[in-house]
Residue frames as a rotation matrix with the C-alpha (Angstrom) as fourth column:
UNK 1
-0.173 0.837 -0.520 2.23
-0.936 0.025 0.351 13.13
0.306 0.547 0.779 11.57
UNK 2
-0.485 -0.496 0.720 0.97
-0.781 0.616 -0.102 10.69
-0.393 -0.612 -0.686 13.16
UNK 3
-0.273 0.505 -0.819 -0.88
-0.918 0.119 0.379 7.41
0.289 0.855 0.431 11.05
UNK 4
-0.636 0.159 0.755 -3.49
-0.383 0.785 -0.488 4.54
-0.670 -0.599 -0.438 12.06
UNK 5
0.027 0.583 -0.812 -4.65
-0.849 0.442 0.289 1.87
0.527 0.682 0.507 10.21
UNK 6
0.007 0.669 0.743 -7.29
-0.753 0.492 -0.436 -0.18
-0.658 -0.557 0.507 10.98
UNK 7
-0.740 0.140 -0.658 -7.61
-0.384 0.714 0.585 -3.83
0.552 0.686 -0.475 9.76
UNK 8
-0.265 0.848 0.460 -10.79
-0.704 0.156 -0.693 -5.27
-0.659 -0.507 0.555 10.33
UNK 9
-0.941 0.023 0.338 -12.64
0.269 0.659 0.702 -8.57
-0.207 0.751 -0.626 8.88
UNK 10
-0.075 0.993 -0.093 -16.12
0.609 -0.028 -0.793 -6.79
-0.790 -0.116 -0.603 9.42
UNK 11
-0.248 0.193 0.949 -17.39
0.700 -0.641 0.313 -4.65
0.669 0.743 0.024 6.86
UNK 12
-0.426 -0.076 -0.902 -17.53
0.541 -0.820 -0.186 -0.70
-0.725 -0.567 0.390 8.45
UNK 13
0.259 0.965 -0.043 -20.43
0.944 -0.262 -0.201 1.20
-0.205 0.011 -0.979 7.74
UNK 14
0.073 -0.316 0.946 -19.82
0.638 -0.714 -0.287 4.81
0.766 0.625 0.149 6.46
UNK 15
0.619 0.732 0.285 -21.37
-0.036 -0.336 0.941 5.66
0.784 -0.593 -0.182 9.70
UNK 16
0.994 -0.106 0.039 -19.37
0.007 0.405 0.914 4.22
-0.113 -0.908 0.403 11.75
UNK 17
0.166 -0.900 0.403 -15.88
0.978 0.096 -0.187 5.22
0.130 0.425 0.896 9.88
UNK 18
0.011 -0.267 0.964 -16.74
-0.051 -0.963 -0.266 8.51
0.999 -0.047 -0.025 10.63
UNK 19
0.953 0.095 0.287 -17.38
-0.283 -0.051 0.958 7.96
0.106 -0.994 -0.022 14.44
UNK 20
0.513 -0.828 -0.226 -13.92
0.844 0.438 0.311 5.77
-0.158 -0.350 0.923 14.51
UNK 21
-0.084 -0.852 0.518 -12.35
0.859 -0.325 -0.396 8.44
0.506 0.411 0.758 12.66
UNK 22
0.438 0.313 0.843 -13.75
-0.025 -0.933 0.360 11.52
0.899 -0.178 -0.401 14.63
UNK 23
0.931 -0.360 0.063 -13.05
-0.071 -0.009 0.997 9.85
-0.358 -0.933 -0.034 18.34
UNK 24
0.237 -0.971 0.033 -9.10
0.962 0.239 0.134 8.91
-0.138 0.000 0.990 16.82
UNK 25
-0.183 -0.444 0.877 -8.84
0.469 -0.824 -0.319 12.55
0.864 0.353 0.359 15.97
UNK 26
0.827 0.008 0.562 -9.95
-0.451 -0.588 0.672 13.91
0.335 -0.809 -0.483 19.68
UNK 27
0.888 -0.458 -0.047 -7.64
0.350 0.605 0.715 10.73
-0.299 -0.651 0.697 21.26
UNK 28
0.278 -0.961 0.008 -4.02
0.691 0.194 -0.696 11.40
0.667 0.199 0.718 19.27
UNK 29
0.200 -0.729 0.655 -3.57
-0.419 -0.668 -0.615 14.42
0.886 -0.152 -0.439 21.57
UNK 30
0.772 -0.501 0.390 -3.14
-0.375 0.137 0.917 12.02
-0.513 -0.854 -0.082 24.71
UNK 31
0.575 -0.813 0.094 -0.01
0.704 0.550 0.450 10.96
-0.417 -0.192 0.888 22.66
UNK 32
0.282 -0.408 -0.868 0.74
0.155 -0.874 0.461 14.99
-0.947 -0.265 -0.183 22.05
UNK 33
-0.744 -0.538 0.395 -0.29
0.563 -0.188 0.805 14.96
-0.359 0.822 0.443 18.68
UNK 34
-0.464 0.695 -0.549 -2.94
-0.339 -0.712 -0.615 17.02
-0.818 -0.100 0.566 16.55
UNK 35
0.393 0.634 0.666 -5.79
0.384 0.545 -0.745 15.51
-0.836 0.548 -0.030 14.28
UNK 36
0.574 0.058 -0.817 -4.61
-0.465 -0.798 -0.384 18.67
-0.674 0.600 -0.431 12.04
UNK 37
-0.137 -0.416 -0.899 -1.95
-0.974 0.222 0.046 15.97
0.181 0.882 -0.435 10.66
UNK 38
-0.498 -0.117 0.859 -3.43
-0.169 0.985 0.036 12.61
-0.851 -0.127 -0.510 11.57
UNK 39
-0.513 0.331 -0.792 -4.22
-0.747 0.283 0.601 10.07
0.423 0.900 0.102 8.98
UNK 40
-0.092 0.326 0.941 -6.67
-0.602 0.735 -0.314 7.56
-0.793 -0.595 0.128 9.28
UNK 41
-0.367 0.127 -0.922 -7.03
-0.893 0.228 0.387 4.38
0.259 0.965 0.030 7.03
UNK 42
-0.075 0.585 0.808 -9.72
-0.565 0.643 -0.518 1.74
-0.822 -0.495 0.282 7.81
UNK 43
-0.800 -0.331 -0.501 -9.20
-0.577 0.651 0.493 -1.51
0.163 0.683 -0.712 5.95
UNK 44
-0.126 0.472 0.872 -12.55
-0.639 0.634 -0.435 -3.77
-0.759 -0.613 0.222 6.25
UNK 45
0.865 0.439 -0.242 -13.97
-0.494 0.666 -0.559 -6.72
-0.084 0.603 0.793 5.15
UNK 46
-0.084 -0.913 0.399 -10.87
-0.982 0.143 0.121 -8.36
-0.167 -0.381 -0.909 5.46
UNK 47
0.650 0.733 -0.202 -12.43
-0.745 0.667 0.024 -11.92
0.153 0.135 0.979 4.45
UNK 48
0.427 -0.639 -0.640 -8.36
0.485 0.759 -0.434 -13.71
0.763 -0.125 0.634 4.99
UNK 49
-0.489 -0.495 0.718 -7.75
-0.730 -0.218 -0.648 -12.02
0.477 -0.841 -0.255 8.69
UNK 50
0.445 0.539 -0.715 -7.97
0.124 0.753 0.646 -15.04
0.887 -0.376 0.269 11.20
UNK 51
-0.306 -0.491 0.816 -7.15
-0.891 -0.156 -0.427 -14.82
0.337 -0.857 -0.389 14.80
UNK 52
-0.467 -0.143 0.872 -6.53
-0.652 0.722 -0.231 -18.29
-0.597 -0.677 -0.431 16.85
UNK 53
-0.830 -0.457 -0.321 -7.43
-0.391 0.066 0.918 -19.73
-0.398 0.887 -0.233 13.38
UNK 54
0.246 0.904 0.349 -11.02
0.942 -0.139 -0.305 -19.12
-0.227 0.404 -0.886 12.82
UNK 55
-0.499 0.102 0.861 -12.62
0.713 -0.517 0.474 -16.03
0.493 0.850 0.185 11.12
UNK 56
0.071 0.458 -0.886 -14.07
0.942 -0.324 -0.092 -14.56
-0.329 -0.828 -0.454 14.56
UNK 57
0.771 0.161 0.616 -14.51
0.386 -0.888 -0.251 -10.89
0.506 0.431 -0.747 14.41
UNK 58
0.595 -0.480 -0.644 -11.57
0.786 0.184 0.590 -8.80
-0.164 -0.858 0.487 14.73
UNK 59
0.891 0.257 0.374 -9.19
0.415 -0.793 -0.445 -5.85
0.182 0.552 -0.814 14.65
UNK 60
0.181 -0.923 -0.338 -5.75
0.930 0.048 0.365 -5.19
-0.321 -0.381 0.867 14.62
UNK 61
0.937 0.190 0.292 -4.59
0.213 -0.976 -0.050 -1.31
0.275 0.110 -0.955 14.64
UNK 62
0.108 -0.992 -0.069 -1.06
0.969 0.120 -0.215 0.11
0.221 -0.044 0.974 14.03
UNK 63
0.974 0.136 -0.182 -0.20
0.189 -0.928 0.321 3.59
-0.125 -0.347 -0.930 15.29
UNK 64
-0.155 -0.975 0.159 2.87
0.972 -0.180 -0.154 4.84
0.179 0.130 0.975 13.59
UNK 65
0.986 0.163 0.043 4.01
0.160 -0.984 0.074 8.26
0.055 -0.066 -0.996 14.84
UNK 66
0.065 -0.958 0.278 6.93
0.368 -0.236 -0.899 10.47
0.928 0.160 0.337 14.71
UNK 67
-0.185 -0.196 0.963 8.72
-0.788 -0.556 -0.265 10.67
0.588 -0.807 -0.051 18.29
UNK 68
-0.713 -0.367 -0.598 7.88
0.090 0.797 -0.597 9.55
0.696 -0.479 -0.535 21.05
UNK 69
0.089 0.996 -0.001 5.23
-0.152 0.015 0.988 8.66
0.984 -0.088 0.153 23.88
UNK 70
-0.539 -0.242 0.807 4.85
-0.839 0.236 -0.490 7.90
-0.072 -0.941 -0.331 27.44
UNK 71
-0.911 0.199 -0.361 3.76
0.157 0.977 0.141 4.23
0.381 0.072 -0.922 28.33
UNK 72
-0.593 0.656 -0.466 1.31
0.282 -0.373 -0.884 5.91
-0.754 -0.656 0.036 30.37
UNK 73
-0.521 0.250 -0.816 0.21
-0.658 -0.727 0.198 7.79
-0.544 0.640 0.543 27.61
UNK 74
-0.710 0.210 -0.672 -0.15
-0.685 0.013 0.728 4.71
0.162 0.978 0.135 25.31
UNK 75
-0.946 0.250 -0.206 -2.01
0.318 0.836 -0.447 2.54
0.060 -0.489 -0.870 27.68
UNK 76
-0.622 0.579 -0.527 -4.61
0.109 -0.602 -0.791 5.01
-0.776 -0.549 0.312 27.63
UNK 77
-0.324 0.433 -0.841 -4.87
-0.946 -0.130 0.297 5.94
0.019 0.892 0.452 23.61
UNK 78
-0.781 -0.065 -0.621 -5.21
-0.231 0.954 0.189 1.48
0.581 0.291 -0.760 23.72
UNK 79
-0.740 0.591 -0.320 -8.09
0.519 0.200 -0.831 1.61
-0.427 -0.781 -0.455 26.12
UNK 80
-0.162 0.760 -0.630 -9.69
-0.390 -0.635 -0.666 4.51
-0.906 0.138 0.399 23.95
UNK 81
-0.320 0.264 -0.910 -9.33
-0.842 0.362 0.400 2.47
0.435 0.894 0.106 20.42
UNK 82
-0.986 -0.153 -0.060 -10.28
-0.119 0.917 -0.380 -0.42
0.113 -0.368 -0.923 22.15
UNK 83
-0.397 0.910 -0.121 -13.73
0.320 0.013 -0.947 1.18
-0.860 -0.415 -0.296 23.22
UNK 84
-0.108 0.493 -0.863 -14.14
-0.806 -0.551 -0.214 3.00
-0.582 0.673 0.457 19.97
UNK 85
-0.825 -0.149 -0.546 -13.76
-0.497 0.650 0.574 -0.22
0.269 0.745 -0.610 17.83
UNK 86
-0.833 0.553 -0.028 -15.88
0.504 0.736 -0.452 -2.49
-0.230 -0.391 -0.891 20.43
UNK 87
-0.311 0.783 -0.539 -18.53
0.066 -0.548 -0.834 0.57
-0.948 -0.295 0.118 20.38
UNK 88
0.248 0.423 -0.872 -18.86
-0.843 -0.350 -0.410 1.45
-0.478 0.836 0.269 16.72
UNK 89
-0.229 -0.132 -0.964 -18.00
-0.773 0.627 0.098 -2.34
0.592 0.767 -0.245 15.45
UNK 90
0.672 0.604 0.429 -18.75
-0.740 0.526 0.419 -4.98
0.028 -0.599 0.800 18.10
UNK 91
-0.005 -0.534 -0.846 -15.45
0.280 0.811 -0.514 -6.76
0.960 -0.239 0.145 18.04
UNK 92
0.846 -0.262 -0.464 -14.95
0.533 0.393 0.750 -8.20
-0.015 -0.881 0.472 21.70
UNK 93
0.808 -0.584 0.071 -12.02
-0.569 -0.807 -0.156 -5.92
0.149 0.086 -0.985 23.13
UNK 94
0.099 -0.593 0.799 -9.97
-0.181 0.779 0.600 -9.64
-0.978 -0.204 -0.030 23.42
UNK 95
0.156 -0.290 0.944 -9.74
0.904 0.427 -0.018 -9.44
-0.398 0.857 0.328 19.77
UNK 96
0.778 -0.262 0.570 -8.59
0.410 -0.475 -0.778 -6.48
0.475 0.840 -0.262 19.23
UNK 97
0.429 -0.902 -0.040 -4.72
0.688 0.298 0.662 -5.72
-0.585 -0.312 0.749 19.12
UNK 98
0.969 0.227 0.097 -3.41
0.246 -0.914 -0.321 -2.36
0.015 0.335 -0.942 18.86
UNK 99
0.206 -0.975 -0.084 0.72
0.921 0.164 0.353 -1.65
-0.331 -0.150 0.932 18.23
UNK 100
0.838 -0.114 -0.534 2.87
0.017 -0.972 0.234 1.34
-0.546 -0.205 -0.812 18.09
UNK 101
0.424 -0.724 0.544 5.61
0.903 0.291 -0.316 2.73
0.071 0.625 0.777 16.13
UNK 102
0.620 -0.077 -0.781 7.80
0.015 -0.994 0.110 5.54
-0.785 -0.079 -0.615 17.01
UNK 103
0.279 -0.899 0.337 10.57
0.929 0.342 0.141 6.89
-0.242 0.274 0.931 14.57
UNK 104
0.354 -0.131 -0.926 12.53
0.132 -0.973 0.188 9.82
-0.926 -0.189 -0.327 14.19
UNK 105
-0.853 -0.413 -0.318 12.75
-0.113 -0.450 0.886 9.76
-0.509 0.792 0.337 10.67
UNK 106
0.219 0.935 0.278 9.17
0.701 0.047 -0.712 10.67
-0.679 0.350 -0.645 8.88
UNK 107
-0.902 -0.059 0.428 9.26
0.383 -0.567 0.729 12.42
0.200 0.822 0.534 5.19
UNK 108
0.427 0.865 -0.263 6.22
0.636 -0.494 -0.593 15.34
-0.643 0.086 -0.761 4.37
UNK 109
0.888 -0.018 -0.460 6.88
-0.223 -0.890 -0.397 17.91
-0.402 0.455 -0.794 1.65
UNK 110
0.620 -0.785 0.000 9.94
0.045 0.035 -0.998 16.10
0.784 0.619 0.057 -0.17
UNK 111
-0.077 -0.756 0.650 11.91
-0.565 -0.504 -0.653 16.37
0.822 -0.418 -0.388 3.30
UNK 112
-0.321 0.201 -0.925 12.14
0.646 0.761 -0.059 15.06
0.693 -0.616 -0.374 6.96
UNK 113
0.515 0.016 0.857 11.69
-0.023 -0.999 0.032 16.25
0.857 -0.036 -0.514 9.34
C-alpha cells in the first residue's frame, strides 16, 4: 500500500485535489504499485510552511511504500508529481520537494504483511 502526502501552503481547490489525486493514482504503477491500495492525503493551507525562510509557495510530498523501487523508476514518478503539482497548483517545480520511503514492514488488516 503505497501512501502520499502532500503538504502545501496554498489552499487546494476541490477541483484540483481531484486532478492531483486522479494523475497520483495512474503514476504509482511506474513504481509497480496499484491505485486499488493507494492513499492520498493533501494537507493545504499550510500558513507555518516556509522554504529559504519566506512564505513563497510550496510543496513538499512524501511517498511511503512497501518494498522497493528502481531509481529509474523514482526519477520519473518525481518528474510526474512535480508537473501535477506545478499544473493543478502553480508552485514553481524549484519549490517543490518530493521524498521516498521504502519498508518491508507495513500493517493492513491487524497483520503485516
Amino acid at each position: 500500500m503505497p501512501y502520499i502526502n502532500i503538504r502545501t501552503n496554498k489552499k487546494v481547490e476541490e477541483s484540483n485535489a481531484e486532478e492531483i489525486k486522479r494523475r497520483l493514482g495512474e503514476d504509482i504503477s511506474i513504481l509497480g504499485k496499484s491505485e486499488s491500495w493507494l492513499m492520498v492525503d493533501i494537507n493545504d493551507s499550510a500558513d507555518k510552511l516556509y522554504f529559504r525562510g519566506k512564505k513563497d509557495d510550496i510543496a513538499y510530498v512524501e511517498v511511503k511504500m512497501f518494498g522497493r523501487a528502481d531509481a529509474s523508476h523514482y526519477n520519473i514518478m518525481t518528474e510526474n508529481i512535480t508537473n501535477n503539482i506545478n499544473s493543478n497548483l502553480g508552485i514553481d517545480s524549484d519549490k517543490i520537494y518530493v521524498s521516498y520511503f521504502e519498508t518491508s514492514n507495513w500493517g493492513w488488516n491487524g497483520k503485516n504483511f
